[in-house]
Backbone as JSON Lines, residues from 0, in Angstrom:
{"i":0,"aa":"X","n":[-3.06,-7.19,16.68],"ca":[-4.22,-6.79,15.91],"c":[-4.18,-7.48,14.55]}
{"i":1,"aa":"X","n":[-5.3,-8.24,14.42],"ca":[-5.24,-8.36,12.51],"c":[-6.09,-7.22,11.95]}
{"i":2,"aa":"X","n":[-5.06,-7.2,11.0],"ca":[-5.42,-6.46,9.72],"c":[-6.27,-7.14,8.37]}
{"i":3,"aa":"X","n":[-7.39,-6.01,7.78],"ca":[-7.16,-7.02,6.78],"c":[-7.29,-5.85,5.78]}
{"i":4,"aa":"X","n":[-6.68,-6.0,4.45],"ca":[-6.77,-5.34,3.15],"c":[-8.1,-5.23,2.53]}
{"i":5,"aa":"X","n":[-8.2,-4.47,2.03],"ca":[-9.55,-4.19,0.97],"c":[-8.84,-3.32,-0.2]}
{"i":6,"aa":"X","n":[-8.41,-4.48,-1.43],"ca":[-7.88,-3.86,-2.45],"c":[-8.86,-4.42,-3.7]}
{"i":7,"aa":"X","n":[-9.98,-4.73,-3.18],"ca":[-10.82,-5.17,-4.73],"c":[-10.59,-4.06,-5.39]}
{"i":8,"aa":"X","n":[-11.29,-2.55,-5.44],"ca":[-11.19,-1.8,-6.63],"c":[-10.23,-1.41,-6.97]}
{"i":9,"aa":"X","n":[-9.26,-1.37,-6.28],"ca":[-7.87,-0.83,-7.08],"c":[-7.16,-2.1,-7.87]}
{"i":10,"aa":"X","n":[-7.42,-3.21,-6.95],"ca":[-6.8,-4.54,-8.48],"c":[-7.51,-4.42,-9.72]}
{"i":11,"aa":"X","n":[-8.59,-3.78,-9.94],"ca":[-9.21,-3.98,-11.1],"c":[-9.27,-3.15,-11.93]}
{"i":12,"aa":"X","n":[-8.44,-1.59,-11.6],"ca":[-7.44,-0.29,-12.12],"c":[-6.24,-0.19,-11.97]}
{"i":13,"aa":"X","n":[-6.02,-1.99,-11.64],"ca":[-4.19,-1.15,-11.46],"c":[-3.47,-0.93,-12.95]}
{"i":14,"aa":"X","n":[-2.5,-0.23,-12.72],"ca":[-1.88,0.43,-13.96],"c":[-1.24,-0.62,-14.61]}
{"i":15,"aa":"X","n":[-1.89,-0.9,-15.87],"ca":[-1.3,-1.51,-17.15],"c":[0.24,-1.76,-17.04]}
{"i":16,"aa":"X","n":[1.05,-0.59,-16.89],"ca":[2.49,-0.4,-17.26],"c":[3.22,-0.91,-15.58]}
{"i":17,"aa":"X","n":[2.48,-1.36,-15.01],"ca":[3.32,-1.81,-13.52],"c":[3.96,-2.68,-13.67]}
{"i":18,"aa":"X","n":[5.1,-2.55,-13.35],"ca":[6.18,-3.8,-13.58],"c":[6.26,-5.02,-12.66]}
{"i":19,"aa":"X","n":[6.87,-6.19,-13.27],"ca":[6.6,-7.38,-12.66],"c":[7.43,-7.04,-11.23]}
{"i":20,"aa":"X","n":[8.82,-6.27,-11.08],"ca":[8.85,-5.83,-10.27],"c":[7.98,-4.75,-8.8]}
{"i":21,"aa":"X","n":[7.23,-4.13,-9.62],"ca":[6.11,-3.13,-8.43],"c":[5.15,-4.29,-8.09]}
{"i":22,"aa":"X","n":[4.69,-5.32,-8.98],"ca":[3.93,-6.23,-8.63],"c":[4.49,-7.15,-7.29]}
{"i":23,"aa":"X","n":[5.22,-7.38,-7.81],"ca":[6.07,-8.43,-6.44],"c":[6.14,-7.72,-5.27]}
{"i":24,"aa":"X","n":[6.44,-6.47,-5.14],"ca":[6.54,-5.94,-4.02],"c":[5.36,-5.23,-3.31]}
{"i":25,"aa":"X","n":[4.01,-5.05,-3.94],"ca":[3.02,-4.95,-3.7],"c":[2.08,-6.29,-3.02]}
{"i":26,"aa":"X","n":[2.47,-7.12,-3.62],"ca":[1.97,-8.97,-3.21],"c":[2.62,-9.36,-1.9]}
{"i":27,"aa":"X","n":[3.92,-8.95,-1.59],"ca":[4.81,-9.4,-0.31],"c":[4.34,-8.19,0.43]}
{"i":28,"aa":"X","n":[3.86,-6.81,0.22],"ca":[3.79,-5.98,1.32],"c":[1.89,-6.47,1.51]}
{"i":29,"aa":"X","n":[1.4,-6.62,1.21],"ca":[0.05,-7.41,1.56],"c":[0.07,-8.75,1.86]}
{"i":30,"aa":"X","n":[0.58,-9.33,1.69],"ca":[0.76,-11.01,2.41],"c":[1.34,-10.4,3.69]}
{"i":31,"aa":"X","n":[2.31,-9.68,3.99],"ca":[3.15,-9.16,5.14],"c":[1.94,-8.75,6.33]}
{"i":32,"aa":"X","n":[1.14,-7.83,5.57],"ca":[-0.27,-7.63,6.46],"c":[-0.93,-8.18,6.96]}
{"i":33,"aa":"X","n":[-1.33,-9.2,5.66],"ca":[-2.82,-10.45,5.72],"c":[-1.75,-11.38,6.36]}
{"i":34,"aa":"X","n":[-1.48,-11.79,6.18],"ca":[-0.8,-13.36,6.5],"c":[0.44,-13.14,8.03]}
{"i":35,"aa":"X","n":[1.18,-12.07,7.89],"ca":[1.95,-11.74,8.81],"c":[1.76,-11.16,10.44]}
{"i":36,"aa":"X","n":[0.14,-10.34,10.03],"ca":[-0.2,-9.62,11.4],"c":[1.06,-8.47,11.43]}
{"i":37,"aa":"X","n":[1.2,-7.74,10.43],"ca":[2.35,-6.88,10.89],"c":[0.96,-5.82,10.13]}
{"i":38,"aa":"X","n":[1.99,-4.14,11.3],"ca":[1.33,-3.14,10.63],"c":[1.61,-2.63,9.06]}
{"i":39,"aa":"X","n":[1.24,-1.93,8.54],"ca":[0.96,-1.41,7.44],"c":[2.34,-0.82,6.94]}
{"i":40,"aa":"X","n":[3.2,-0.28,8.28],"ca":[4.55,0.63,8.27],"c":[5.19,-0.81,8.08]}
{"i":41,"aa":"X","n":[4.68,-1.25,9.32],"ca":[6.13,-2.87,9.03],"c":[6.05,-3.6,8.11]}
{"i":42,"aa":"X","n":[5.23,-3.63,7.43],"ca":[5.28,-4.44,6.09],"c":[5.85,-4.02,4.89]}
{"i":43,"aa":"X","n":[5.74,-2.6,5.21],"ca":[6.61,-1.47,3.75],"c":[7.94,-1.44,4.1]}
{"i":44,"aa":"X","n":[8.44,-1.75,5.48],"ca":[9.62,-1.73,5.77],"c":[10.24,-3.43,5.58]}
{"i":45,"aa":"X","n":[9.75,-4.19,5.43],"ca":[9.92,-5.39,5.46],"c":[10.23,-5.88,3.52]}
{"i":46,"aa":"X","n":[9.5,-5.3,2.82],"ca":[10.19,-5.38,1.29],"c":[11.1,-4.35,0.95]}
{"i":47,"aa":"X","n":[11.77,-3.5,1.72],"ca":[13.12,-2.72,1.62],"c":[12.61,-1.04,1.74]}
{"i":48,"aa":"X","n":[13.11,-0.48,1.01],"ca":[13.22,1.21,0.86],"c":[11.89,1.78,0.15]}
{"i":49,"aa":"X","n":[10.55,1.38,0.78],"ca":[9.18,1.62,0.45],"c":[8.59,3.27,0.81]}
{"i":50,"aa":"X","n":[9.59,3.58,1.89],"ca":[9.12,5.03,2.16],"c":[8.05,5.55,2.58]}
{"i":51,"aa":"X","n":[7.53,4.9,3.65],"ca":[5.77,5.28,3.92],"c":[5.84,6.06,4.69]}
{"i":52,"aa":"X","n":[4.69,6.58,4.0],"ca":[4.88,8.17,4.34],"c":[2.95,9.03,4.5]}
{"i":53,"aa":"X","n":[2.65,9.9,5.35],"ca":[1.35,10.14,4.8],"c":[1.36,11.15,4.23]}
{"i":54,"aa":"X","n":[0.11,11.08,3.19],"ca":[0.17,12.08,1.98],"c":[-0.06,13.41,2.98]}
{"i":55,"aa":"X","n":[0.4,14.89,1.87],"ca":[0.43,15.36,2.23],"c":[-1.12,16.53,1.99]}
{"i":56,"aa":"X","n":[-1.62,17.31,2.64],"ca":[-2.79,17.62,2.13],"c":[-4.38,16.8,2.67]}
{"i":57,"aa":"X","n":[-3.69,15.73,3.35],"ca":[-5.13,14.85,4.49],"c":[-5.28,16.25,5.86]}
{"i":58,"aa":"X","n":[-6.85,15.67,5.62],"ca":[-6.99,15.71,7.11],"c":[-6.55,15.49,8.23]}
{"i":59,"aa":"X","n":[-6.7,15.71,9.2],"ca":[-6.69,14.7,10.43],"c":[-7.24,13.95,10.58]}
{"i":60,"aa":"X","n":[-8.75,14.11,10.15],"ca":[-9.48,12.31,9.82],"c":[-9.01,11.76,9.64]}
{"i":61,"aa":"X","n":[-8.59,11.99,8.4],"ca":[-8.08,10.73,7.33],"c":[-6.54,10.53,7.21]}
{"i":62,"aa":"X","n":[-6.55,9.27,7.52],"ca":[-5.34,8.46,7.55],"c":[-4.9,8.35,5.8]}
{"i":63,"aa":"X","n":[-4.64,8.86,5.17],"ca":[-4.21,8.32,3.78],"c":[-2.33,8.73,3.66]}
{"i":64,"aa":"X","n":[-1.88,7.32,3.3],"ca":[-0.63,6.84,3.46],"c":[-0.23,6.1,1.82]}
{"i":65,"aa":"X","n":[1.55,6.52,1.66],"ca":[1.44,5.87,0.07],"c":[2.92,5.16,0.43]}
{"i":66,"aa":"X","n":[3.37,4.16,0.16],"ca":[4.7,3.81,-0.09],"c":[5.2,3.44,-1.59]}
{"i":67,"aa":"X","n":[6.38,3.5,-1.6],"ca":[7.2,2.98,-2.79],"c":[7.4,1.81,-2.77]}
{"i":68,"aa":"X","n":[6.72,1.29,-4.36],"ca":[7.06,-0.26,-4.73],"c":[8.21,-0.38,-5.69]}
{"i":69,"aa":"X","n":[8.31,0.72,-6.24],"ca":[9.89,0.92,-7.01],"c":[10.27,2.16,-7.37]}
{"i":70,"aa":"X","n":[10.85,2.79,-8.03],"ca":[11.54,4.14,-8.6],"c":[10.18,4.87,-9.24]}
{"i":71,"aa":"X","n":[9.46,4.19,-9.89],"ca":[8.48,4.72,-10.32],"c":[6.74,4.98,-9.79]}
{"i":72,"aa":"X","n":[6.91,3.67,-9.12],"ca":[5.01,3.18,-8.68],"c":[5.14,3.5,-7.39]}
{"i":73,"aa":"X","n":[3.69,4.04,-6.61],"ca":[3.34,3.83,-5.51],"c":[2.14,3.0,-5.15]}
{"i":74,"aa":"X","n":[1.37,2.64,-3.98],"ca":[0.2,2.22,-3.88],"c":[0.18,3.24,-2.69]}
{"i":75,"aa":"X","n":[-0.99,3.92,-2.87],"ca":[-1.92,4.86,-2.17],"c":[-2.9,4.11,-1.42]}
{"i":76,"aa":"X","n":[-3.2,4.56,-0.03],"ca":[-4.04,3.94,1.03],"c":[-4.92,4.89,2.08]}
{"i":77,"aa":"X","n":[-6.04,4.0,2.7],"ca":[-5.72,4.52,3.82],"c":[-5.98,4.17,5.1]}
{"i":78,"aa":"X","n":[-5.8,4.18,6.2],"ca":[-5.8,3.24,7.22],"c":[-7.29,3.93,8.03]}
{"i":79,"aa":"X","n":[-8.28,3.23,8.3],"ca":[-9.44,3.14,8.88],"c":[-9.65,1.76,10.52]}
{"i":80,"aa":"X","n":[-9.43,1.97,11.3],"ca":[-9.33,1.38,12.15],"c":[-7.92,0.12,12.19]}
{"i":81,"aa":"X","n":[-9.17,-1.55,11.79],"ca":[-7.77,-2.31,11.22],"c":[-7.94,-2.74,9.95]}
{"i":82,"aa":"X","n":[-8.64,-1.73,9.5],"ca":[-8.8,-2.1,7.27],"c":[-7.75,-1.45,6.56]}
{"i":83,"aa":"X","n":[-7.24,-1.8,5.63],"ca":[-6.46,-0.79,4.9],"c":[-7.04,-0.64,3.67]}
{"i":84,"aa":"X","n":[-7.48,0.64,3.32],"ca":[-8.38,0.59,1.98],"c":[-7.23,0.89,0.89]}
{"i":85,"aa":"X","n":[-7.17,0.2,0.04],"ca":[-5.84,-0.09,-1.4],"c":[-7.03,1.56,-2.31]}
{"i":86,"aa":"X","n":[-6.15,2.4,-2.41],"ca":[-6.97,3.41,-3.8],"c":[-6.55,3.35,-4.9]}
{"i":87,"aa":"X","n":[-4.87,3.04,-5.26],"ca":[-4.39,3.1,-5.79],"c":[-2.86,1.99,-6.36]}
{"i":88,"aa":"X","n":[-2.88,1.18,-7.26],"ca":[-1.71,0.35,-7.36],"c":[-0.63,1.08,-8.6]}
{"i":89,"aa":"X","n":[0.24,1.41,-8.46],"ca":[1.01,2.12,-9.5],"c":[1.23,3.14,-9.89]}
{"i":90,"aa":"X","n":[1.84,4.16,-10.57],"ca":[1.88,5.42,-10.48],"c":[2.11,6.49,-9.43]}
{"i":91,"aa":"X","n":[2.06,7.82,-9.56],"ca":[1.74,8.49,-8.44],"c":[1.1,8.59,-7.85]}
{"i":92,"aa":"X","n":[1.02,8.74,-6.67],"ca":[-0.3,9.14,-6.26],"c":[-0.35,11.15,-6.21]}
């Protein structure tokens, strides 16, 4: 299956204070997607100890999923067929 990302509005709120570190690992877990054909899990598992996980408090509709880009940041999602909608780059979710 390809995937493809839809992170326009969250690149254009991502958090000020995200480190060049959460950045890097946010860029390799989306190239991993776009460019790799891997799922959404294998790509968070593929830049190390990302932790994906789905939030807690969804529906059953809704697929919304967050992993760890470092000690501090997450990126919040959510999976809609084969789109992954980006809500969030940095911080908690």
């Amino acid at each position: 299956m390809a995937w493809e990302v839809d992170d326009k509005k969250a690149l254009k709120n991502i958090d000020p204070g995200l480190s060049e570190t959460a950045l890097m690992n946010y860029n390799s877990w989306v190239n991993n997607i776009r460019n790799g054909g891997l799922h959404p899990k294998e790509a968070a598992e593929a830049i190390g100890d990302a932790n994906y996980k789905r939030m807690k408090g969804t529906s059953k509709n809704v697929q919304q999923f967050e992993i760890r880009l470092n000690g501090s940041d997450r990126v919040s999602f959510i999976l809609d067929k084969d789109t992954v909608y980006v809500l969030q780059i940095g911080g908690h979710s």
